[in-house]
N, C-alpha and C positions, 0 to 999 in steps of 0.2 A: 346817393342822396337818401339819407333818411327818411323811414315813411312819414314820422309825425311832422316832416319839415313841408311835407306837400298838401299844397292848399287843398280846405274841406277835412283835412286830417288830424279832429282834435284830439285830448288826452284818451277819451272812452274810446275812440276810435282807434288811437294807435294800442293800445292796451290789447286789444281785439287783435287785433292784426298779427300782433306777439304771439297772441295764444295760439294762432295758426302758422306758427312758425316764420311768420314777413316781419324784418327788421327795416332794410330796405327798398325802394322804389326797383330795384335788378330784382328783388326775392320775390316779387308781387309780379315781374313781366316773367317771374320764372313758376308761378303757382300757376299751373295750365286746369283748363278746365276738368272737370271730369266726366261732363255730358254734356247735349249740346240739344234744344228746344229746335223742333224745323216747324215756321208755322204752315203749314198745310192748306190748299182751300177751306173754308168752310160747308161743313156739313151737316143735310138737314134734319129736323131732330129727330126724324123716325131711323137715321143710321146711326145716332148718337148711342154708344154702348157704355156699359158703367164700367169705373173706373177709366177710360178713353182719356186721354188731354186729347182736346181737340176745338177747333174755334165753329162757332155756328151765327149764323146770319140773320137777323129777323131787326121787327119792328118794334120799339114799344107799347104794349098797349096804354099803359099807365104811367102819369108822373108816379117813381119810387115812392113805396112808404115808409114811415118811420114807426119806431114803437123802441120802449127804453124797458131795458129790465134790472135788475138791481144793480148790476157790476158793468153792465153794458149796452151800448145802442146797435139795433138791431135794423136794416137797411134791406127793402127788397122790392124787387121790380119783378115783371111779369115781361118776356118776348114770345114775338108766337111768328111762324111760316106758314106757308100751306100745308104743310103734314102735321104742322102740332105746336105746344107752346113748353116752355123753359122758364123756370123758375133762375131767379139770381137771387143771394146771397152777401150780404157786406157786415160784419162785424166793428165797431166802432169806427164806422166811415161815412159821418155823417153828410163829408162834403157829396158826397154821391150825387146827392139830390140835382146840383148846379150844375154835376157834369152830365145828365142825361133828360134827355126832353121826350114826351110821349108826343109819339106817333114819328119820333127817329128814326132812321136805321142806324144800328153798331154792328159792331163784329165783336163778338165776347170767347176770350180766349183761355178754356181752364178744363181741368178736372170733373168728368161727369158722373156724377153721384146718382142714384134713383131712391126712392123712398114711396113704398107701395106701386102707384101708377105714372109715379109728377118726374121726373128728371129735372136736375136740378146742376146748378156750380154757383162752388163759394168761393169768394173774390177773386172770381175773372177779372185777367186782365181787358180795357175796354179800348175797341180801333173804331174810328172812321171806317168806311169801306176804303177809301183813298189810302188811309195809312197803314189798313193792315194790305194792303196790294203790295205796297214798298216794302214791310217785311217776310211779305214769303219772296223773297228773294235772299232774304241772309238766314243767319242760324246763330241761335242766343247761346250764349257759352253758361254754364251751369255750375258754380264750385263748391267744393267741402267747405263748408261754413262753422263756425261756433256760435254760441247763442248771444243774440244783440247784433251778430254782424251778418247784415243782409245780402244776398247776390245784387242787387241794385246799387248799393252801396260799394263791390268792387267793382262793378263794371264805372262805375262813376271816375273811381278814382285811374283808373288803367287807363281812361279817356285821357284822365287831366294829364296823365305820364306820358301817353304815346301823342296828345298835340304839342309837349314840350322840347319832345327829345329829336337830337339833332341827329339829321345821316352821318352813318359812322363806317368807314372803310371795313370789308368784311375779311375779316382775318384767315378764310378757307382761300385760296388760291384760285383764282380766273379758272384754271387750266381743270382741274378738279369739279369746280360747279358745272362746267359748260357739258365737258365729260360725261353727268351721272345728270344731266337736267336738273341741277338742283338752283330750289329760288337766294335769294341775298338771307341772310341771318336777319336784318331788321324786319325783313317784309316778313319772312318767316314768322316771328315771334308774334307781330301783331293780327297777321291772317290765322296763330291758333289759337287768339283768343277771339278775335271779328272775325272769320272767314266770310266772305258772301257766300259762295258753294261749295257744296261736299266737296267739289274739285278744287279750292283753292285751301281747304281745311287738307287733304289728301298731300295736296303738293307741299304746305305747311309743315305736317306733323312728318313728313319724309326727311325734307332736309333738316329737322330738331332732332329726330332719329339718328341722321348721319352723324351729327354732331356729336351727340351721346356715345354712340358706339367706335367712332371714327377716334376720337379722343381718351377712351378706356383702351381700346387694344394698342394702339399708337403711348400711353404712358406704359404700360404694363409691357410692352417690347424696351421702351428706354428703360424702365427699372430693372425686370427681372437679369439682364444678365446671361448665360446659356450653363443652364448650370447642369446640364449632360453632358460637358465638358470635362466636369471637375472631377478628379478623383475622390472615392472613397476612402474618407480618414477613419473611418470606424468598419473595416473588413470582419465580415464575423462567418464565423462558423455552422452552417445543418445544425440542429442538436435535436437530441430523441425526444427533449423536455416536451418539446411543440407537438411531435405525434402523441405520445402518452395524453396532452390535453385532449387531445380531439377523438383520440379513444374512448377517454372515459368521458365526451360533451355524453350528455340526455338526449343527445339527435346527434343527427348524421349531418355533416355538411353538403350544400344540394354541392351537384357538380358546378356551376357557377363558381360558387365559394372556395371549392377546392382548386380549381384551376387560377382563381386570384391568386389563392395564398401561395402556390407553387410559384407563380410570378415574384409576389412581395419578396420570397424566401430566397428565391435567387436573385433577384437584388440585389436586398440584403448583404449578400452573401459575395457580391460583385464586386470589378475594379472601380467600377463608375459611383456616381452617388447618383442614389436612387431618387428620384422625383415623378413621382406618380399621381394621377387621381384613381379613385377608389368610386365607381360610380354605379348607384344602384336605388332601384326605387324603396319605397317605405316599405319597412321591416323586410328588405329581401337580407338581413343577415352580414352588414358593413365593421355592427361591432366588435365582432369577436372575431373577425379580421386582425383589427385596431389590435385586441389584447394578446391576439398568441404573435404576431409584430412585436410587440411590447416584451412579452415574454423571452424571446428571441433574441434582443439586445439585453434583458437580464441577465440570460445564462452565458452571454460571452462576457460580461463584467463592464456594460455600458450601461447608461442612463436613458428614458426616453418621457416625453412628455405626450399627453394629450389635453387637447383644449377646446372644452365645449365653447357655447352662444352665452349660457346662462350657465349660473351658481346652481340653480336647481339640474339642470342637465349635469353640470362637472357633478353633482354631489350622486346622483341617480349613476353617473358611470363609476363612478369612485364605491361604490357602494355591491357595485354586481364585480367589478374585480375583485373586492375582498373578498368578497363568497364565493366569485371560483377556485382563489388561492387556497381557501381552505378547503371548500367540497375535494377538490380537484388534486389537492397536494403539489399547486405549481411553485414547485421549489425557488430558491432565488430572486422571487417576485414579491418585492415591498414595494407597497404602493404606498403615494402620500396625499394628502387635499390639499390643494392653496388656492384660496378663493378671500375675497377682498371682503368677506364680512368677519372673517378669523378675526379672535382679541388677536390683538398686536402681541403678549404672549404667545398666544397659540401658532401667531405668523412667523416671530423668529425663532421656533423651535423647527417649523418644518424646514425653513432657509437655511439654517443650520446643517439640519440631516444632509438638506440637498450637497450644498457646499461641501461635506465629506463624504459624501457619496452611501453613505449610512439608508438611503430609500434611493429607487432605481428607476419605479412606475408612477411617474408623478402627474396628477389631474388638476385639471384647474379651469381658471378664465385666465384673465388679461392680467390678473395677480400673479402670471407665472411668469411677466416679461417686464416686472415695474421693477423699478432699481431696487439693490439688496440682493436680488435673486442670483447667483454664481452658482453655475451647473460645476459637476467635477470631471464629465465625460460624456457629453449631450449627442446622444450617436443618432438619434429618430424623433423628430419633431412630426406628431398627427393632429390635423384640424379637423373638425368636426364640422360640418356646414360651413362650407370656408368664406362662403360669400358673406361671412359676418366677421371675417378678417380681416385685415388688408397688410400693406407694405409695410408699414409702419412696425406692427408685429412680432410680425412674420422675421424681420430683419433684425428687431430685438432680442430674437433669442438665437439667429447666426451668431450676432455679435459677442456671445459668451465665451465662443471661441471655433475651431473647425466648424464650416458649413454641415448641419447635420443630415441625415440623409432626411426625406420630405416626403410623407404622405398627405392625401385629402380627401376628405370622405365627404361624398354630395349625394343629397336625393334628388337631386333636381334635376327630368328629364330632356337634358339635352343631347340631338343624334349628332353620332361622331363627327362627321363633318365640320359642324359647327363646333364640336366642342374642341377641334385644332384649333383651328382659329381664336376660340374665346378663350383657351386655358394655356395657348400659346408652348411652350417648352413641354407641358407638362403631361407625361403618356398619359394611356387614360385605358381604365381597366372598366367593363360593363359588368353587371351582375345580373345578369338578365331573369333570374330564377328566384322563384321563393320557398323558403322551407315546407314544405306537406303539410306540418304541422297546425299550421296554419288555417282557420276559417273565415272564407271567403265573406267580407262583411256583405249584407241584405241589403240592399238599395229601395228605396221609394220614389218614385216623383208625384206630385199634387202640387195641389195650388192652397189657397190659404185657406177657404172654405174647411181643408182637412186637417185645419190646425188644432181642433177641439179632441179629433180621434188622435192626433202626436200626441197631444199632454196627457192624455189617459195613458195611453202606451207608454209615454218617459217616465209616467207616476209610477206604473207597476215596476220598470224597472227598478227606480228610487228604490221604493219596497224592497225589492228583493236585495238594496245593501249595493246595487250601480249607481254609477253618476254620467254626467250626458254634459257633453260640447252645447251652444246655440250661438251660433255663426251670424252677425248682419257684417251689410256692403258699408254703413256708417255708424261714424263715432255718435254723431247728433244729429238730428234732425235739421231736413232743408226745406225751405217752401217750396223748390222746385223740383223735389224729384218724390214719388212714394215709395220712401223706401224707407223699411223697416235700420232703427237705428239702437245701438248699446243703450245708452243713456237712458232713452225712454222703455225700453225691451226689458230690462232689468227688472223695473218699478213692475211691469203687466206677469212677467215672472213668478216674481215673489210673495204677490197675489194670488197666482194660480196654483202655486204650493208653499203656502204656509206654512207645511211641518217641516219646508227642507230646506238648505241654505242655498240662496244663490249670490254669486258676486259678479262685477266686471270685469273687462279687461281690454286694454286698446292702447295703441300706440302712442296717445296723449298725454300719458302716465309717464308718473319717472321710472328709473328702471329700478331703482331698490323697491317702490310701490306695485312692479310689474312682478317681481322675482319673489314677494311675499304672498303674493296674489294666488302664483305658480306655484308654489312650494308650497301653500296647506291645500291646495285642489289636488295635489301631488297624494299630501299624506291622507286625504280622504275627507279632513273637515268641510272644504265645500262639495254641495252635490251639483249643484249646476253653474256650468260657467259660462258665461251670455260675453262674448268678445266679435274683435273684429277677425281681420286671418293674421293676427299677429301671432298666433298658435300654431299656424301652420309649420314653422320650424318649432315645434314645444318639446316637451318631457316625453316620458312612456309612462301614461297610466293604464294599467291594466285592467284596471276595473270600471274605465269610462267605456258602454259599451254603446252610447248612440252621441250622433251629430245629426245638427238640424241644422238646416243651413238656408235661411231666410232669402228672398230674391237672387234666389242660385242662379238666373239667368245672368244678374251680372259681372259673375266671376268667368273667369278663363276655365276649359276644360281642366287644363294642367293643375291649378290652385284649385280648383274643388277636387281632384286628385289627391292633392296632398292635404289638406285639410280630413278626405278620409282616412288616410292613413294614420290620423291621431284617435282612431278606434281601432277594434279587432285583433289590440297586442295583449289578451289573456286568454282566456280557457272556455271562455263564456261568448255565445253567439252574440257579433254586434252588427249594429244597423244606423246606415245615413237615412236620413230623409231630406230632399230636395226641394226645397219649395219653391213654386215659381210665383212673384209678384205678379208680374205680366208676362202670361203667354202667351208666343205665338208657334204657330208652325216649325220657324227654323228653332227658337229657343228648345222646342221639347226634343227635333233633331240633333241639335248637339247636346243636351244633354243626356239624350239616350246611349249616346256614346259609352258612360258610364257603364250604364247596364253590361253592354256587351262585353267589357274588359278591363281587367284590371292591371295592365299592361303600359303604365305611365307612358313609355317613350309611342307606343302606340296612339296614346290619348292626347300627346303633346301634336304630334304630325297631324292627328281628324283635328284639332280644336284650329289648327295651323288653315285646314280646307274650308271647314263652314264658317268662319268667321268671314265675313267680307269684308270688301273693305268699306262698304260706309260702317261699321262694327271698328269706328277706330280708337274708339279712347271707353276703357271699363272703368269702375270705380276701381281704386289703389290707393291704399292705405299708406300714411305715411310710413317713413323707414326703409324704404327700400334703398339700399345703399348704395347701389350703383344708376340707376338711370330712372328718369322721371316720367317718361313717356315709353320706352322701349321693351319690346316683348322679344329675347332670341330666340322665341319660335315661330312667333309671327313675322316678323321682322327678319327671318334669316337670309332672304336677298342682300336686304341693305346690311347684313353685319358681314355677307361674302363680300362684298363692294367694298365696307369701311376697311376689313379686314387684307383687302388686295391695295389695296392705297398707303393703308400704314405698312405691308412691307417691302413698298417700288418706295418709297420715300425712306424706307431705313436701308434700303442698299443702295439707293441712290446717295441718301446724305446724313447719314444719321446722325449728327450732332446739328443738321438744319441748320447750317451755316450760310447756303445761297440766298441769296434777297428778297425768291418771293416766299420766303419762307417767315419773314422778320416776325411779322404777326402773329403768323403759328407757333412758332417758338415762345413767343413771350404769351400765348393763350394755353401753350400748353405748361408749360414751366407755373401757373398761376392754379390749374386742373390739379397740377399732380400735390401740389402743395395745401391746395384743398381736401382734397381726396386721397393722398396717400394712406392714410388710415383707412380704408375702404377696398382700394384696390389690391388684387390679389397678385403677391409674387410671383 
């Protein structure tokens, strides 16, 4: 069903719903919350603390007054307890008046501000005692929103969906739920958006989990195939070319590195075709892995490709290979660009080259697998961040001819256990070491109050000729949560430094809008770039020497991990600083973590401990390709569980031919056909 066909759902509205990516009425029971309001007893106003949401209890002293000012009517009322009284707050809401009578009791549920002695909240929400009793019992689901369209306004309409929608046979098998306690798919869906308790939001968000992860491993075993099976059609030979490079690198490769490439090299070198990941945290040194590989299949007289996320990433790798070729004198190594913003001259000259084999080291994106493209001898196909791949791809450029041999290079800290499981066929090589060379970036934690002494500190950096990251949890602003967002972050920026450029950047942009954005912060034109973590996989600038990273409490260890690692790749000391929105006890615990190590797969296992589980849904930006709810490090029970299921059901039946399979089969044949471009061979 379409959204704008569901009643309450006019033109402005479905327009809205667009911009957050909801076409239909399935896309809106599939946009899950991203926080969740629990109302609390009320408390009395002498423990009321600022910035606090919390609800407090009192009388009216006064019928509200009014007072109009030029652009607006201005509504406030007076409550008071025994320890004290409370100011309220309404901004052109004049109906106020009729809903509150002096000498009441309500229950006002909001945001506590202070101003000199007064404590105060603007447009609390207002209970009966009777009715705010019935809602501490549930928990209000909280969503990323765009401007005009309210939280009130989705929960609205998710009601009008879930009183509509009919019981629908749940397509996971009896034998399976009962198995792992998991609840039905319909109950699920609707308990993560209504839960009544942490426990029925817990049991919810578990079996939505299972489904997510239970259905990627289970496609990704039907697609990929067992291609450790398959011979080696491009056998190549050791060559001195590779030592001579690493002789004359400017550093040393850590042992790490070296013990990779001894790997890659016999591979390489091997009967089998090679299928590997390449796995190592930010800047432990994956790329030049990639290029003496590349090299390698040069000097035996094959072709190989790599393929970054972005046009500025392929152009940044395209760019540091030609300057090894020449610093370096790596013989037989012609590199070439193909990236989708080439004039269409410039495109069928390099497809040309390719086709005769004329270039051998060829960089790109998705421009390297769109038709025209005809390799002459494609022996090493390398992804870069591969989780920005999928099957789709990946299998475009087998199809050119021989399966070529396959590497993948990931930052992303996942312990080997799980990374069986998640990367399936695929060996998996650690780089647990970072080059010396290297300075350890300076860490900060504060709260906001120390946001005056950052912008001094990121000014002088500016000065000195740096530029600085500035990280928020949202794209825009929510009524319901305080948290620093892009949109408005930008505007308070560029005020605060007037002589220097700042721009945005977030996953709501298009991607030629994203890649342009990228690519002059790249070449140094902007100096501050105020985004979401859609940078978290970005470029290498070398000269970005801080990140700031706004309500750090509510990112994952692991993604404030990597998010630092987009500083401290040049010459010059660089610095995070962590701000906390709202801190508590455990938030500065886990993110002390930080401080103590820059050891990703480390930071992934502590973030994995102090998270609890009422800690079950963070803010997450759209784009993430694989899963809407699922973390494989928090989550790594349930991805050994999905992961043990999908493969008793592929040797028990893998074309899912038995009966109680029918539904599975036709849910999952629907997944892979959606997400094929996604999922990783």
């Amino acid at each position: 069903m379409q959204i704008g066909s569901i009643k309450g759902v006019g033109e402005k509205t479905e327009a809205l719903f667009h911009k957050i990516g909801v076409y239909t009425a399935e896309d809106l029971l599939r946009y899950y919350p991203v926080h969740y309001l629990e109302y609390a007893p009320p408390k009395p106003v002498f423990e009321l603390a600022e910035g606090e949401l919390a609800a407090f209890s009192g009388v009216l002293t006064a019928k509200p007054g009014m007072r109009k000012g030029q652009r607006m009517t201005i509504m406030t009322a007076k409550v008071s307890d025994m320890s004290g009284s409370l100011q309220l707050i309404w901004f052109n809401a004049p109906y106020i008046a009729s809903q509150l009578k002096a000498g009441g009791r309500y229950v006002f549920y909001g945001r506590i501000s202070v101003r000199g002695k007064q404590k105060y909240m603007e447009h609390p929400e207002i209970f009966t005692p009777a009715d705010y009793e019935k809602q501490m019992s549930h928990l209000k689901p909280v969503y990323s929103l765009t401007k005009g369209l309210s939280n009130k306004t989705i929960i609205r309409i998710l009601n009008t969906i879930f009183s509509a929608r009919p019981r629908i046979d749940d397509w996971l098998p009896d034998g399976i739920r009962t198995l792992y306690g998991l609840k039905r798919e319909d109950e699920a869906v609707k308990g993560i958006h209504f839960p009544e308790s942490q426990k029925e939001l817990s049991e919810a968000r578990n079996r939505l989990v299972f489904d997510e992860l239970f259905l990627f491993v289970l496609a990704m075993r039907t697609l990929k195939g067992h291609l450790e099976d398959q011979p080696n059609s491009f056998p190549m030979k050791k060559t001195w070319d590779t030592e001579e490079t690493i002789e004359k690198l400017p550093y040393r490769l850590t042992g790490a590195q070296t013990a990779a490439w001894h790997t890659i090299e016999k591979e390489l070198s091997g009967e089998k075709l090679m299928n590997r990941l390449i796995q190592g945290d930010v800047g432990s040194g994956k790329t030049i892995l990639a290029f003496l590989a590349m090299q390698m299949a040069a000097s035996n007289g094959y072709q190989s490709v790599l393929m970054a996320p972005t046009e500025v990433l392929a152009s940044q790798h395209y760019e540091k290979l030609c300057s090894m070729r020449d610093e370096l004198k790596m013989k037989d190594v012609r590199p070439a660009l193909l990236i989708g913003s080439l004039k269409a001259r410039e495109k069928n000259a390099v497809r040309e080259a390719i086709a005769k084999g004329e270039v051998n080291c060829i960089i790109g994106t998705q421009a390297l697998i769109q038709e025209g493209v005809s390799y002459r001898d494609l022996s090493l196909m390398i992804t870069d961040e591969q989780h920005r791949f999928g099957v789709r791809q990946r299998k475009a450029l087998a199809e050119n001819g021989p399966v070529p041999n396959m590497m993948v290079m990931s930052a992303t800290p996942i312990p080997r256990t799980l990374g069986i499981i998640f990367y399936g066929d695929l060996d998996i090589t650690v780089i647990d070491e970072k080059p010396k060379m290297q300075m350890p970036v300076k860490n900060a934690l504060v709260d906001r109050s120390w946001r005056p002494n950052a912008y001094r500190f990121i000014k002088k950096q500016l000065d000195l000729g740096r530029q600085a990251y500035i990280v928020c949890a949202m794209v825009e602003p929510s009524e319901e949560l305080d948290v620093e967002n892009v949109t408005e972050y930008v505007r308070s920026v560029r005020k605060a430094f007037p002589d220097h450029k700042a721009a945005a950047l977030h996953g709501q942009m298009k991607a030629a809008e994203k890649e342009k954005i990228m690519a002059s912060f790249a070449a140094g034109e902007i100096d501050i770039l105020v985004a979401t973590t859609v940078i978290e996989v970005g470029v290498d600038v070398p000269n970005a020497t801080v990140m700031m990273i706004e309500d750090a409490e509510r990112f994952g260890l692991a993604t404030l991990h990597q998010l630092r690692g987009r500083v401290g790749r040049g010459a010059e000391q660089s610095y995070c600083i962590f701000v906390q929105g709202h801190a508590t006890e455990s938030s500065e615990e886990r993110l002390g973590v930080l401080s103590s190590t820059n050891d990703g797969f480390v930071i992934a296992e502590k973030d994995f401990e102090l998270r609890g589980p009422g800690d079950l849904l963070g803010i997450r930006q759209s784009g993430d390709l694989y899963f809407t709810l699922s973390d494989i490090g928090r989550d790594r029970e349930i991805l050994r569980d999905a992961g043990q299921v999908a493969a008793n059901i592929m040797e028990d039946d893998p074309d899912l031919t038995g009966e109680e399979y029918a539904d599975l089969k036709a849910v999952l044949s629907a997944y892979i056909r959606r997400m094929e471009g996604n999922i990783v061979l």
